[in-house]
C-alpha positions as a LaTeX table, in Angstrom:
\begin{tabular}{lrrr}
\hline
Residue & $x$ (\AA) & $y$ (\AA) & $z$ (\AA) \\
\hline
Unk1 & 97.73 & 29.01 & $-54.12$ \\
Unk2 & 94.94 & 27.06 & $-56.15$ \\
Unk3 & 91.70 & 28.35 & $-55.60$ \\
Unk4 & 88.10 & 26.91 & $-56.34$ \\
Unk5 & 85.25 & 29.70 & $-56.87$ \\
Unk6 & 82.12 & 27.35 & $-56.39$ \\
Unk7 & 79.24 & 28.25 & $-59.21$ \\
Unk8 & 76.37 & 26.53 & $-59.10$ \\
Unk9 & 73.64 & 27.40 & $-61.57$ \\
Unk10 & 71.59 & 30.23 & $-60.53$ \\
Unk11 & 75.17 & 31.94 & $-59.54$ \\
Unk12 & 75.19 & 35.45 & $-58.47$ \\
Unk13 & 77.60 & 37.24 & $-61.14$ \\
Unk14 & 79.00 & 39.18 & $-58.56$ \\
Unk15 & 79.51 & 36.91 & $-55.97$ \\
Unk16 & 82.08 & 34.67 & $-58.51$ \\
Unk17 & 83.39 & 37.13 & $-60.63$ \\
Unk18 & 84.56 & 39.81 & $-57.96$ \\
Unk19 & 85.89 & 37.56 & $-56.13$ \\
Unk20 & 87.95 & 35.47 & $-58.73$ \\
Unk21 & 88.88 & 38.90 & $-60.04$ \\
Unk22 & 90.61 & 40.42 & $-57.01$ \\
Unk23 & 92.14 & 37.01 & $-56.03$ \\
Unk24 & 93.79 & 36.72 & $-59.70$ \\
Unk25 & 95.12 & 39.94 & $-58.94$ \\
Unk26 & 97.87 & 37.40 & $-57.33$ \\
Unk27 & 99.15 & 35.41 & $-60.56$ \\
Unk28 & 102.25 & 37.18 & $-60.71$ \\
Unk29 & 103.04 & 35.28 & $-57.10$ \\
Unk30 & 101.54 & 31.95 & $-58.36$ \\
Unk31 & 98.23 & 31.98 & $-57.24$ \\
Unk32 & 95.27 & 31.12 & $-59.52$ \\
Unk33 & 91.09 & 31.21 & $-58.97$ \\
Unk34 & 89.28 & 29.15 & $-60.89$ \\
Unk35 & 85.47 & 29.24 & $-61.78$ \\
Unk36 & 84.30 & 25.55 & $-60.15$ \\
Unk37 & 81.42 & 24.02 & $-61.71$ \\
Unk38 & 79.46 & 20.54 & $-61.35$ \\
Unk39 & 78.46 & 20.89 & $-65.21$ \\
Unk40 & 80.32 & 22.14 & $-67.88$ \\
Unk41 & 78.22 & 25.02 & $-68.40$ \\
Unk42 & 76.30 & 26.95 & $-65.51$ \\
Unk43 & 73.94 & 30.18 & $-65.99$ \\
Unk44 & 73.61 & 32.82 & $-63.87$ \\
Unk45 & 70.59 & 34.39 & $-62.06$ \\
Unk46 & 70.09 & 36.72 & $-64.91$ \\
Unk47 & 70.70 & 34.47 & $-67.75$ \\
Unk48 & 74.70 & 34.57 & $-68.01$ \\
Unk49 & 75.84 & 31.28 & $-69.43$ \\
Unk50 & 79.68 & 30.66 & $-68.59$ \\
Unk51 & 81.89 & 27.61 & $-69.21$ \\
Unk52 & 83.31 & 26.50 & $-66.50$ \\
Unk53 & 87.44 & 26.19 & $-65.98$ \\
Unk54 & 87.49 & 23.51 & $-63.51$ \\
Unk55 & 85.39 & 20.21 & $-62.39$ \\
Unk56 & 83.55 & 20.71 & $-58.58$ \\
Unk57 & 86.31 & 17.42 & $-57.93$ \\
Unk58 & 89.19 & 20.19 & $-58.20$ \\
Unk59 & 87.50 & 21.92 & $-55.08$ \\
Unk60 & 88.63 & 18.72 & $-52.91$ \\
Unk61 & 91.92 & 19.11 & $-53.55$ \\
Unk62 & 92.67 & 23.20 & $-54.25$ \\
Unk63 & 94.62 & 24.97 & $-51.18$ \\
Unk64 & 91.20 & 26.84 & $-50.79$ \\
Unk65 & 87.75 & 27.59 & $-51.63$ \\
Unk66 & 85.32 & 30.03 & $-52.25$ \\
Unk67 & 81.22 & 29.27 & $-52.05$ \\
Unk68 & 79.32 & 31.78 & $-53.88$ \\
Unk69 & 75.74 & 32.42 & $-53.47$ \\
Unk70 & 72.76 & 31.95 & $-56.00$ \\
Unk71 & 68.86 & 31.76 & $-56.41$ \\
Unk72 & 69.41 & 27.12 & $-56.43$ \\
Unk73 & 71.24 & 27.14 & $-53.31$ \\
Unk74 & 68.47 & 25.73 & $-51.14$ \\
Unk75 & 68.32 & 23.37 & $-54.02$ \\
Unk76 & 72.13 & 22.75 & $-53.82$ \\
Unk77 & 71.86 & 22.18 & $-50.28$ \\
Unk78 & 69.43 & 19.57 & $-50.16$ \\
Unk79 & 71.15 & 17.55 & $-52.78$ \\
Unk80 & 73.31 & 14.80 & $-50.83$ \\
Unk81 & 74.85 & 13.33 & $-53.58$ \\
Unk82 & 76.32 & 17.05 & $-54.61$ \\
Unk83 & 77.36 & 17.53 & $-50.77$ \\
Unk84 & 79.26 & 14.22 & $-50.56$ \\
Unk85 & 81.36 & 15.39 & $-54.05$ \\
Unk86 & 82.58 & 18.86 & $-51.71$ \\
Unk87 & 84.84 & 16.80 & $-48.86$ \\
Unk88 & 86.42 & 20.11 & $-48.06$ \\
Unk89 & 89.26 & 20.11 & $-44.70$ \\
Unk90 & 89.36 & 23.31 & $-42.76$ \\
Unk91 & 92.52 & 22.29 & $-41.32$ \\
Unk92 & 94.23 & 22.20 & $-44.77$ \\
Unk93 & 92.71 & 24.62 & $-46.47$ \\
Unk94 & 90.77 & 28.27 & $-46.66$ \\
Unk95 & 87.30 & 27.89 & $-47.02$ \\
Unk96 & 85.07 & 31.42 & $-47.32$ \\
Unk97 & 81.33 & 31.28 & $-47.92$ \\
Unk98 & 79.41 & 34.37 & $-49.00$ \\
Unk99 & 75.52 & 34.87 & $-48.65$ \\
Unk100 & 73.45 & 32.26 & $-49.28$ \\
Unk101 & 76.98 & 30.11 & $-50.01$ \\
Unk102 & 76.91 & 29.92 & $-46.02$ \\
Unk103 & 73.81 & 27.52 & $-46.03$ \\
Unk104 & 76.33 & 25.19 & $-48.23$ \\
Unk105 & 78.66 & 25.24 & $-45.31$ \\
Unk106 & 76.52 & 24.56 & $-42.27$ \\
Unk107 & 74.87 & 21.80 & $-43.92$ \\
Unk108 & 78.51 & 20.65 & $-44.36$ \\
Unk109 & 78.92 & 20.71 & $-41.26$ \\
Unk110 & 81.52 & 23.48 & $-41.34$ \\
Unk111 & 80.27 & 26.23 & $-39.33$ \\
Unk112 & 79.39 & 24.26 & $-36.25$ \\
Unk113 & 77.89 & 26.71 & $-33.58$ \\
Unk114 & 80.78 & 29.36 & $-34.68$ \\
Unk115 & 79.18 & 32.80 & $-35.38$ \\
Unk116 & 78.46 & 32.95 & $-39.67$ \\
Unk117 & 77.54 & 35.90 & $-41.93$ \\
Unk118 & 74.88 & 36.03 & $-44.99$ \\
Unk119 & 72.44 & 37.95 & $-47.05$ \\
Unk120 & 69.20 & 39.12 & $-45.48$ \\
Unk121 & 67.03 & 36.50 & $-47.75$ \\
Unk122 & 69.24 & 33.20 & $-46.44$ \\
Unk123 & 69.50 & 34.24 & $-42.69$ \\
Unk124 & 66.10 & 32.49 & $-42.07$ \\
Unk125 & 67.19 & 29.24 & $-43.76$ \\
Unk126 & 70.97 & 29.36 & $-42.18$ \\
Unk127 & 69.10 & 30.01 & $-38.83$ \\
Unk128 & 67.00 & 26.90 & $-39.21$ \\
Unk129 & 70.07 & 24.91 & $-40.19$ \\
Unk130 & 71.86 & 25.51 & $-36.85$ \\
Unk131 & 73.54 & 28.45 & $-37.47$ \\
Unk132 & 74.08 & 32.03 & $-35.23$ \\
Unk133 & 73.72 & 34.57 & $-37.81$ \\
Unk134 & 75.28 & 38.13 & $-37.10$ \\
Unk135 & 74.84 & 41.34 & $-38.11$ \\
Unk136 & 77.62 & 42.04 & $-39.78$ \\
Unk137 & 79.97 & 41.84 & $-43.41$ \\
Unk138 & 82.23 & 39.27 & $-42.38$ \\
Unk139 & 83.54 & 37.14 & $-39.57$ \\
Unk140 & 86.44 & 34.46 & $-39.52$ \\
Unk141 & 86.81 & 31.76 & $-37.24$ \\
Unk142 & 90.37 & 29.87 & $-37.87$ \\
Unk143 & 89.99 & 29.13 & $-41.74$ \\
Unk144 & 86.77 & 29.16 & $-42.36$ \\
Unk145 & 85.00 & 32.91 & $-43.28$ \\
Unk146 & 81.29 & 33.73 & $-44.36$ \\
Unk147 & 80.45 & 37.33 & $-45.50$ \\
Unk148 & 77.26 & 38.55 & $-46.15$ \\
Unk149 & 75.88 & 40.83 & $-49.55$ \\
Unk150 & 77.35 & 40.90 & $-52.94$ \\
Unk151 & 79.95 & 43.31 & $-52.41$ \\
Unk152 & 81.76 & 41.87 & $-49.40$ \\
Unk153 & 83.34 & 39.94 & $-51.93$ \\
Unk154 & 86.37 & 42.46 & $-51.40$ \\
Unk155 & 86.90 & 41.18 & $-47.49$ \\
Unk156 & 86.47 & 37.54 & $-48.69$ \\
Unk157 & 89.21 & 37.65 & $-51.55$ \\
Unk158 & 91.10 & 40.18 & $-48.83$ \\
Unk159 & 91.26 & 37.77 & $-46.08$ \\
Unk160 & 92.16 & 34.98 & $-48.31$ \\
Unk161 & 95.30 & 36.86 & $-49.39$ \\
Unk162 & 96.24 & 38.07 & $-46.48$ \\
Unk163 & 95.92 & 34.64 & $-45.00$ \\
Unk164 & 98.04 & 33.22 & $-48.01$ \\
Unk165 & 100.45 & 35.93 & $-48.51$ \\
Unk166 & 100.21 & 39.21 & $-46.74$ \\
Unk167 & 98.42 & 41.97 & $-46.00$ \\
Unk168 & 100.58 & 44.15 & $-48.48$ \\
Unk169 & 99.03 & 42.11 & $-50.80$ \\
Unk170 & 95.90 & 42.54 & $-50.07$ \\
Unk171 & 95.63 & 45.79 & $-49.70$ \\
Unk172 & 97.36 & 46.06 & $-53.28$ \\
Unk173 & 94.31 & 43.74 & $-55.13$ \\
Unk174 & 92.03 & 45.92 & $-53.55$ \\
Unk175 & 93.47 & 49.30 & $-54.41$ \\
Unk176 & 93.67 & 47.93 & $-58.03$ \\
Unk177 & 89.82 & 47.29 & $-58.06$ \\
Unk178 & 88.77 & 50.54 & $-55.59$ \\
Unk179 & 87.41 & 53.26 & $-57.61$ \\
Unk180 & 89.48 & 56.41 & $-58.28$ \\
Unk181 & 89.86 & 59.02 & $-55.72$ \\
Unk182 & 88.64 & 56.33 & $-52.87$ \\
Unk183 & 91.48 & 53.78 & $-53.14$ \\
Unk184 & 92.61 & 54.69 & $-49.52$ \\
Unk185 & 89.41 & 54.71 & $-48.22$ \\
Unk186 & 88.82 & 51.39 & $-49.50$ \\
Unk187 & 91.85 & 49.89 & $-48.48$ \\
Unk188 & 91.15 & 51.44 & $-44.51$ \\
Unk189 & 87.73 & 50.28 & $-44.85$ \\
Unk190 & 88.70 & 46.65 & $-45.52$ \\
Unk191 & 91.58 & 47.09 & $-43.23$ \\
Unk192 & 88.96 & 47.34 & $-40.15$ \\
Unk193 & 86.49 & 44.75 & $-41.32$ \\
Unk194 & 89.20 & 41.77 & $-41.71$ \\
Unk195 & 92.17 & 42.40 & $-39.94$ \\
Unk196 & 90.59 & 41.71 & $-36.90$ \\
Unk197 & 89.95 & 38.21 & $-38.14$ \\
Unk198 & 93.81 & 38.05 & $-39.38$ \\
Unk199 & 96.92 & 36.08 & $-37.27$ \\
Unk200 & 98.79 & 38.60 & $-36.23$ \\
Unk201 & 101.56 & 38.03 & $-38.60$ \\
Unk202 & 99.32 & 38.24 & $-41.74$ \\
Unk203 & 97.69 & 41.61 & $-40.20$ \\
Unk204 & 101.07 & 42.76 & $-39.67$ \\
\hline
\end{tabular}
């Protein structure tokens, strides 16, 4: 599994990095997250310059995708000749969006009138973009997932494993990253938040 972990300028550290970290918690099976930038170079919201590993034309044609949020976005998403560069197919691959990442998928045109998850800050702008924004972490309709704050990265890199491998193995990436003394927890706790969302042979 080749996976694209959109960053824009302006990223949100822990919108990329938790994400590609938990997912590369999968190498060992083949699967690989890569940073995906428009420019060789982005910065982050508080001034962390990164190279990136992989061109946004490697998003096109990775087995799935990952949209990070960031303070541009509404910038981003106004941008048509960016959009047109991010031809992404839900019916070949994973697509996840988290916070104000979901504003990147509804304008293209991947959220339809399906129910979508973000941060408090983008709801306004997702809701004027067409969107039904709900109150909660995360939500998947068919391959395409949104989740909403910086730390429901976990259910994001969780569903996307479970989708691509197995349950087991998501629930073994996250009790890697889980703090001491709460792995469990953790693992229960991301159990009910995405397994609901899961074909019942990945939740198995």
């Amino acid at each position: 599994m080749q996976i694209a972990v959109l960053t824009f300028d302006g990223f949100n550290e822990l919108d990329s990095f938790i994400a590609a970290g938990i997912l590369n918690r999968m190498k060992s099976k083949g699967w690989a997250a890569y940073i995906t930038s428009p420019t060789e170079q982005v910065t982050s919201m508080n001034g962390v310059t990164i190279t990136r590993q992989r061109p946004l034309s490697f998003a096109v044609e990775a087995d799935a995708v990952l949209i990070g949020s960031g303070i541009r976005t509404r910038e981003i998403a106004a941008d048509p000749v960016l959009l047109q560069q991010l031809e992404l197919d839900p019916k070949r691959q994973l697509i996840g969006a988290q916070c104000s990442g979901t504003l990147l998928l509804a304008k293209l045109g991947l959220v339809g009138n399906l129910p979508a998850c973000t941060d408090l800050t983008t709801k306004p702008w997702v809701i004027e973009a067409g969107v039904t924004v709900i109150d909660a972490p995360f939500v998947a309709q068919g391959n395409v997932a949104t989740a909403g704050g910086c730390l429901s990265s976990q259910y994001l890199a969780a569903w996307m494993i479970a989708r691509g491998a197995s349950w087991q193995d998501a629930s073994e990436a996250i009790h890697y990253v889980a703090p001491v003394g709460e792995k469990e927890a953790w693992i229960e706790h991301a159990s009910a938040v995405v397994k609901e969302f899961l074909p019942l042979a990945a939740a198995a």
